[in-house]
C-alpha positions as protocol buffer text, in pm:
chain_id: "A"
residue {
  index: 1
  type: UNK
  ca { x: 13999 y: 8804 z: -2352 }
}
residue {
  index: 2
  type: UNK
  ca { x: 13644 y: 8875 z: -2242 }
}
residue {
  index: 3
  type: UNK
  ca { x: 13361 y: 8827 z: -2488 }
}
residue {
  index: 4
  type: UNK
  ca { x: 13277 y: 9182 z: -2477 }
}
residue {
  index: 5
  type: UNK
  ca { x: 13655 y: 9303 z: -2518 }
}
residue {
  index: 6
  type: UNK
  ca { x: 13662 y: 9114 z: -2820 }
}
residue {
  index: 7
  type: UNK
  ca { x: 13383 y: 9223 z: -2988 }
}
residue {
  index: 8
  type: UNK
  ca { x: 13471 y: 9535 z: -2926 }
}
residue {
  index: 9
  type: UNK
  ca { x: 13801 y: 9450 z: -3111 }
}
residue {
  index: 10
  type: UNK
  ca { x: 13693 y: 9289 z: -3375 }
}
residue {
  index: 11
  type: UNK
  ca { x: 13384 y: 9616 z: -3429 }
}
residue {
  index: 12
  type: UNK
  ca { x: 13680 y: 9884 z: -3481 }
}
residue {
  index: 13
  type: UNK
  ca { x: 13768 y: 9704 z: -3757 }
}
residue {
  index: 14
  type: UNK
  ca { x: 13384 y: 9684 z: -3884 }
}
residue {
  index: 15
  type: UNK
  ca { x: 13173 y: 9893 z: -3729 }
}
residue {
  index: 16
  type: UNK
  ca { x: 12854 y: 9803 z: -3897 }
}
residue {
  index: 17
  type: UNK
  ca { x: 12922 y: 9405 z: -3820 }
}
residue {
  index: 18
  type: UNK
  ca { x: 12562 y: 9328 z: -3778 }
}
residue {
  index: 19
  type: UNK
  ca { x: 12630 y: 8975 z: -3587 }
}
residue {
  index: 20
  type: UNK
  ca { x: 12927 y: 9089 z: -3340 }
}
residue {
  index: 21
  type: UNK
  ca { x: 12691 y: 9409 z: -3275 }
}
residue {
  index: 22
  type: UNK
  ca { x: 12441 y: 9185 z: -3138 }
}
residue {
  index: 23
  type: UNK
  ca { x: 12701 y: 8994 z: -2946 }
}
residue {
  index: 24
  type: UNK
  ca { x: 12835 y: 9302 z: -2792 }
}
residue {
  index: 25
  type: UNK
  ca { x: 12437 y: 9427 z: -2666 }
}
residue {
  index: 26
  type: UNK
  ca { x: 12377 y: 9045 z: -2543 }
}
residue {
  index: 27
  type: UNK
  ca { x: 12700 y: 9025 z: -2370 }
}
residue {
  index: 28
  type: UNK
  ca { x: 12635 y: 9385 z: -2161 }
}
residue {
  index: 29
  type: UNK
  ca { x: 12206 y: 9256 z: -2136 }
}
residue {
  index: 30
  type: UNK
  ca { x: 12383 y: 8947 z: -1951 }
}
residue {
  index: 31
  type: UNK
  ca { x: 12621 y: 9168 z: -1760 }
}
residue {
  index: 32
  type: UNK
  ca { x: 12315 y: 9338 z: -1606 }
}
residue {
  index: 33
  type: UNK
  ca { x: 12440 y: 9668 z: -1839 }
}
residue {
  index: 34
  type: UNK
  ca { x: 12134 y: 9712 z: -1981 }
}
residue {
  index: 35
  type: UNK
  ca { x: 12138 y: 10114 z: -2071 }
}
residue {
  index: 36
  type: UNK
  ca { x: 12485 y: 9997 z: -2278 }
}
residue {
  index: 37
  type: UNK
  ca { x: 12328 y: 9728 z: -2412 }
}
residue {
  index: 38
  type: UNK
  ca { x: 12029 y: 9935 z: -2549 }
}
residue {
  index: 39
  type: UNK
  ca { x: 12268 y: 10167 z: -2678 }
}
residue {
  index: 40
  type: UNK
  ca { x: 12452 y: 9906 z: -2895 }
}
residue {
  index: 41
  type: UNK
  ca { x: 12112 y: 9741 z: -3011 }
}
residue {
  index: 42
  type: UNK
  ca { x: 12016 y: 10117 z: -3130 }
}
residue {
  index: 43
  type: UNK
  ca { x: 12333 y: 10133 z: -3320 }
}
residue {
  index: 44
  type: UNK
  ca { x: 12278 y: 9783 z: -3477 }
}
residue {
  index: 45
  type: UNK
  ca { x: 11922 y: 9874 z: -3600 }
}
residue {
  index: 46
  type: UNK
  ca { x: 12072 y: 10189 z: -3721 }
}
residue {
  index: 47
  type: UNK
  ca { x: 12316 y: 10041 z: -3930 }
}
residue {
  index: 48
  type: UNK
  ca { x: 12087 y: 9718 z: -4014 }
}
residue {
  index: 49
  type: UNK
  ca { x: 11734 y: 9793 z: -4016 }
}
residue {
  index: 50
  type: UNK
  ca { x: 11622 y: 9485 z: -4110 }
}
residue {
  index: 51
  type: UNK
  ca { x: 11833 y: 9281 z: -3838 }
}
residue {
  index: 52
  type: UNK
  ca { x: 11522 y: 9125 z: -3637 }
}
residue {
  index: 53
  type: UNK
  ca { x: 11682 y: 8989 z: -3343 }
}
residue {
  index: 54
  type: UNK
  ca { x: 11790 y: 9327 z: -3243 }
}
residue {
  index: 55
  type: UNK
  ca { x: 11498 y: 9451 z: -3240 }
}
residue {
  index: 56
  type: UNK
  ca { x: 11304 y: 9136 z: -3024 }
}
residue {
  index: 57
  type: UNK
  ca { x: 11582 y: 9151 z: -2771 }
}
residue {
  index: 58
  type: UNK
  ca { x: 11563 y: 9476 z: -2724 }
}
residue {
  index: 59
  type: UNK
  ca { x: 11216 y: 9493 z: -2663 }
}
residue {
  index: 60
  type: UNK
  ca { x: 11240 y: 9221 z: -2434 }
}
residue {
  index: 61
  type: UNK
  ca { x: 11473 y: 9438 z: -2260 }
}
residue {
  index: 62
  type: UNK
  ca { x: 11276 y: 9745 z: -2243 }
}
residue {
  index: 63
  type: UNK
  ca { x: 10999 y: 9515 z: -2129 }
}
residue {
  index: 64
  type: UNK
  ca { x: 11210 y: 9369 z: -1816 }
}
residue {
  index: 65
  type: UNK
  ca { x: 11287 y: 9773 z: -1687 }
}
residue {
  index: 66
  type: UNK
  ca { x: 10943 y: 9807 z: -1694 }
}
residue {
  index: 67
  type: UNK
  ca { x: 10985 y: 10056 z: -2002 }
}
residue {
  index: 68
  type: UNK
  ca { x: 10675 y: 9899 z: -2167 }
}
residue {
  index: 69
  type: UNK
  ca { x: 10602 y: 10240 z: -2403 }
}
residue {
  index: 70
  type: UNK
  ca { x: 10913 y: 10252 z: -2544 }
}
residue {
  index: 71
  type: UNK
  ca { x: 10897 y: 9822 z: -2573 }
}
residue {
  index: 72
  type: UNK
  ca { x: 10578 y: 9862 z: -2764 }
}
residue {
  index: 73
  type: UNK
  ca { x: 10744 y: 10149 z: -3005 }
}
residue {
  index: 74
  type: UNK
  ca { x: 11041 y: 9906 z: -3079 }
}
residue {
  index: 75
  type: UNK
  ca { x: 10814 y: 9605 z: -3091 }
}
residue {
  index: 76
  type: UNK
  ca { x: 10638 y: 9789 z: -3352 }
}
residue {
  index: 77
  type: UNK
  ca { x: 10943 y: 9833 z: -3551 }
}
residue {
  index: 78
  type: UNK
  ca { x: 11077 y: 9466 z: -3503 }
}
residue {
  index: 79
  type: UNK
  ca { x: 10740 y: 9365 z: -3665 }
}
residue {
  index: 80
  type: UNK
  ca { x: 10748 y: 9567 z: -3965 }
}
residue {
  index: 81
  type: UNK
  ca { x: 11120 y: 9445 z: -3959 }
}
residue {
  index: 82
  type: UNK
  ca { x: 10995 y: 9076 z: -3945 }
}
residue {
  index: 83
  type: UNK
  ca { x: 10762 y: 9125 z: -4220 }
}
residue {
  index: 84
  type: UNK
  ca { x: 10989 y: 9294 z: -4444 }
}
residue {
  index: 85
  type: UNK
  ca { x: 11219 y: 9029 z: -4412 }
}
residue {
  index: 86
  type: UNK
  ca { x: 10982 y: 8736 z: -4379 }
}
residue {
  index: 87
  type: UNK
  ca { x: 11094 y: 8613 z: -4020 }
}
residue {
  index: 88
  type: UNK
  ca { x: 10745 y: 8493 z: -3924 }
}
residue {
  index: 89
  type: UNK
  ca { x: 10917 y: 8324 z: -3607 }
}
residue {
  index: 90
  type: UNK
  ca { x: 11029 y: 8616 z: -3457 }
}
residue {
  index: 91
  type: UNK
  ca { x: 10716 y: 8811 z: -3599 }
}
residue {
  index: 92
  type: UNK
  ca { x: 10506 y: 8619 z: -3393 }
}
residue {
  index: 93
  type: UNK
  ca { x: 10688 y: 8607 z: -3092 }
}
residue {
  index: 94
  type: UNK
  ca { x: 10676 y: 8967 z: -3106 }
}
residue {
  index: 95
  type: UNK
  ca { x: 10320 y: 8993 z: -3182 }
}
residue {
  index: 96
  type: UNK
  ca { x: 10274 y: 8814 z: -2867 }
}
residue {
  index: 97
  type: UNK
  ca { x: 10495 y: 9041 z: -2668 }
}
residue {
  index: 98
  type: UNK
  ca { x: 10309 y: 9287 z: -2796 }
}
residue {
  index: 99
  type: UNK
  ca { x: 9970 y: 9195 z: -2701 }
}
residue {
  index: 100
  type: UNK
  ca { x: 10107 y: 9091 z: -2351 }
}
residue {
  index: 101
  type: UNK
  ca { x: 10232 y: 9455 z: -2288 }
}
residue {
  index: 102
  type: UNK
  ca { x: 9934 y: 9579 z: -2437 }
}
């Protein structure tokens, strides 16, 4: 079974599986499925607001289709995220993103 058939399996039994929800988006980003992939990460934040990764990947996403507007809207999120949560890796990694796209 393929990783993204299985987390798929295993998310209709838990839907708001924070950790297989990322797997799933990563799995389709590596696939090259990126508008799928996007669409799981927005259903991850939506059920985990506070899940960080989601949020960085995502932007780094947005970032490589050249959609660097709706990067720096997420990338704004992903740092309040960071702070609420005290992730200061990821917060600065994104703050860096940030300014890059900036």
């Amino acid at each position: 079974m393929d990783k993204i058939a299985l987390f798929t399996q295993i998310l209709e039994q838990n839907p708001t599986d924070a950790f297989t929800r990322y797997g799933l988006a990563m799995a389709y980003a590596a696939e090259g499925n990126t508008d799928t992939a996007l669409t799981e990460f927005n259903i991850l934040i939506s059920h985990n607001p506070d899940y960080v990764p989601a949020y960085q990947m995502s932007a780094q996403t947005l970032v490589k289709l050249g959609r660097t507007e709706e990067a720096a809207t997420r990338l704004h999120e992903g740092i309040a995220a960071a702070n609420r949560t005290g992730n200061q890796h990821a917060l600065a990694e994104m703050e860096a993103l940030r300014d890059e796209i900036s």
